[in-house]
C-alpha angles and dihedrals in degrees: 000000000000129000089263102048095043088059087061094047085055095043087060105043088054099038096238138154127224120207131177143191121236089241099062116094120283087257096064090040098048096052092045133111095220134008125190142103131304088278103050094040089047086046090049094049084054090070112022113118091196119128091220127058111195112188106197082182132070132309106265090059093061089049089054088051089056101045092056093042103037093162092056122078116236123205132189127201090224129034084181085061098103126154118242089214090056087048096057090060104064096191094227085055094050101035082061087051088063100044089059088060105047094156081056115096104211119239105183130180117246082239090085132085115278085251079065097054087049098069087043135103098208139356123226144187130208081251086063108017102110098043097058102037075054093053090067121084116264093238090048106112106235140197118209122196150224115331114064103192092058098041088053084047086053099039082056093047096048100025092238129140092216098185092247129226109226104236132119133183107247096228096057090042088066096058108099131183098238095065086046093062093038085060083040091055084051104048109026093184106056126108121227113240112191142176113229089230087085129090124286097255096053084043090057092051092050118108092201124018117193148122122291092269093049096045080052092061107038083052093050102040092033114108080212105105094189128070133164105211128216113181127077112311100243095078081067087085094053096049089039092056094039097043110023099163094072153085122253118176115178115216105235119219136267099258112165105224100003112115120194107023101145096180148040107238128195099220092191089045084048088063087080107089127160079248103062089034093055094048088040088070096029080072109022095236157114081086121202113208134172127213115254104240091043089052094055096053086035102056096046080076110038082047098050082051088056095050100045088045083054096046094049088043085247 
């Protein structure tokens, strides 16, 4: 029986549930349950019945797992699989930044610890984003963390002037414009997919600019058969296997000096391998768990984004 298949074996003898992002590596995709954005995998956690939670993704989302389902247990392959975007929020930090606003209702992105979403309002995703910042009232004072690219995407497409955290994911921060028109010299005819997590000029070149999971769809249901993508390389899988017929080029990132790098990789997502996950639910462990009284401020929001994302069919 090979690697792969054990997994499975595994996955059904302890009733567990593997999910994984779009960003880890085709192996873990392909073995999981279930595959998708932070949306669709936190959405997924919400109803699962299984007894086992495995999160092939970064840490914070097993944290959100485990604050839904705070009777399962939920495992990750790899403790060491953080987020540089959540990094760049330290919650004490944060949780000062919003003191000092205290007319300021808090609008954070799911890419942040479980001590950041519990001095928030309301999570949200790159699937949801525009929708809920757009639930509150205009004249509602709003913070935005901790990604700043996206917040200023989202200031331009409302017209608000959220006050905005500083932080950035280190992936999307190494697109440029100046790689992108060099793919677009090369293949004329490709459109420019591209996560609102990148910088604004990339942003202004994209054709479409969406979440994972829209970037995932345009690329699948467009007659277009050509598509420069700029968003972190391991979405490429998925569009390969649901549209095979087409074309995928990753943008690769602005790196003074290196010569050759075809592709944006996510290092933390790239800790998650078939062997550690295999071992991960031979033992049960490594275990994500979220302190009691953080899980209870954390989940009022998680839950008021899931409930938004149902009521507006997300």
């Amino acid at each position: 029986m090979n690697l792969s298949e054990e997994i499975r074996r595994l996955a059904r003898e302890k009733e567990a549930v593997i999910l994984a992002h779009y960003y880890t590596e085709g192996a873990v995709q392909d073995v999981a349950d279930f595959v998708g954005d932070s949306l669709g995998l936190a959405q997924q956690a919400a109803k699962t019945d299984a007894r086992i939670i495995v999160m092939c993704g970064v840490h914070f989302m097993a944290e959100t797992c485990k604050i839904l389902c705070p009777g399962k247990k939920v495992l990750i392959p790899d403790p060491a699989a953080s987020c540089s975007l959540a990094e760049s929020c330290p919650a004490e930090e944060f949780a000062a930044f919003v003191r000092a606003h205290p007319d300021h209702k808090v609008v954070s992105y799911v890419n942040t610890s479980a001590a950041v979403k519990a001095v928030t309002d309301v999570v949200v995703t790159s699937t949801n984003a525009r929708q809920i910042v757009d639930s509150f009232p205009k004249d509602q004072p709003l913070i935005f963390g901790p990604d700043r690219n996206l917040g200023s995407y989202l200031n331009d497409l409302t017209g608000r002037q959220m006050l905005l955290w500083d932080g950035a994911c280190h992936v999307h921060e190494r697109f440029s414009v100046t790689k992108i028109l060099e793919l677009k010299a090369a293949y004329p005819n490709a459109k420019v997919l591209a996560h609102p997590e990148c910088k604004a000029p990339v942003l202004q070149m994209a054709d479409v600019v969406g979440s994972t999971a829209k970037l995932l769809k345009h690329a699948v249901h467009s007659e277009e058969t050509e598509f420069i993508v700029v968003t972190e390389s391991g979405i490429l899988h998925e569009m390969k296997k649901q549209a095979p017929g087409k074309t995928f080029i990753p943008v690769p990132p602005e790196v003074s000096g290196e010569v050759g790098c075809a592709c944006n990789e996510c290092a933390y997502m790239r800790l998650n391998t078939l062997d550690k996950l295999h071992r991960c639910l031979l033992e049960e462990t490594p275990e994500v768990d979220v302190p009691a009284e953080v899980r209870r401020k954390a989940l009022r929001p998680i839950k008021r984004m899931l409930d938004i994302s149902a009521r507006l069919g997300l």
